[in-house]
C-alpha positions in Angstrom: 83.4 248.7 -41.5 80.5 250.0 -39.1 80.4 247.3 -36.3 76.7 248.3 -36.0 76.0 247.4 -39.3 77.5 243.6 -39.0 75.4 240.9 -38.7 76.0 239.6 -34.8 76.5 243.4 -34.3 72.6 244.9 -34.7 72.4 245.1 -38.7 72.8 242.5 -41.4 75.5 242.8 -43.6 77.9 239.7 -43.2 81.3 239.7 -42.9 81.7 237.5 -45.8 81.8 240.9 -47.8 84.9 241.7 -46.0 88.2 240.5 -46.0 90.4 241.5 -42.4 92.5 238.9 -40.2 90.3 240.0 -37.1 87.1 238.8 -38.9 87.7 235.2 -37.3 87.0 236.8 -33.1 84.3 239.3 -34.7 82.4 236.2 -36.6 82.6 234.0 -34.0 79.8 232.7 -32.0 79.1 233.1 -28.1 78.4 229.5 -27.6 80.3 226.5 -28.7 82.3 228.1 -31.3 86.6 228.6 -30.9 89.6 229.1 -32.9 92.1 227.2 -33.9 95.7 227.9 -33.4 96.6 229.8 -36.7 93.6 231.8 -36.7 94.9 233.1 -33.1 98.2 233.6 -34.2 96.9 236.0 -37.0 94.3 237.8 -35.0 96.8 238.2 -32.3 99.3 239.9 -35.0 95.6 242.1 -36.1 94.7 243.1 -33.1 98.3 244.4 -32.1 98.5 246.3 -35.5 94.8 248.3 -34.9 95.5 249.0 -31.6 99.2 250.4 -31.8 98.1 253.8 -32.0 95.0 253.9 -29.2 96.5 255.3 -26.1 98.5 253.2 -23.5 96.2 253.9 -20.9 92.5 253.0 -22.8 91.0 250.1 -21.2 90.1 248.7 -24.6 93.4 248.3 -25.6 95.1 246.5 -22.3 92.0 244.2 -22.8 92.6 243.9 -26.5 96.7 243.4 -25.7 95.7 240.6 -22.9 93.6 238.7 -25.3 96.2 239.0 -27.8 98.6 237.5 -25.8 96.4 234.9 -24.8 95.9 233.9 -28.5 99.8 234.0 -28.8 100.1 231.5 -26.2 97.1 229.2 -27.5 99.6 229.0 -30.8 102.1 228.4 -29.3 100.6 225.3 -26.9 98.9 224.2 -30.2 95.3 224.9 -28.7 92.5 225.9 -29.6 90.5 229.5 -27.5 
């Protein structure tokens, strides 16, 4: 999928039509929206997987591992992020 074709993203085709773990965090809302402890634990486990093979020194990836990690944790405390 085109990010810049997703509704949220600039176009309008919604991610209804697509079926990826990492949908949840690119669905979500800015305001008032969060997800709840088994949707972090599988978006954690996606964003790992697509960004295994980015290099270890690309920003986007350290940010993508941190978050990640923070979703890991929210599991594991049983919170919602």
């Amino acid at each position: 999928m085109n990010l810049d074709d997703m509704e949220g993203f600039g176009g309008d085709i919604p991610f209804e039509n697509f079926i990826d773990d990492i949908i949840p965090l690119l669905d979500l809302s800015d305001s008032d929206s969060y997800l709840m402890p088994d949707v972090c634990r599988t978006v954690a486990v996606r964003l790992r997987q697509l960004t295994r093979n980015w290099p270890d020194d690309d920003i986007d990836k350290k940010n993508a591992l941190y978050l990640a990690e923070g979703m890991e944790l929210a599991h594991q405390q049983n919170e919602p992020i």
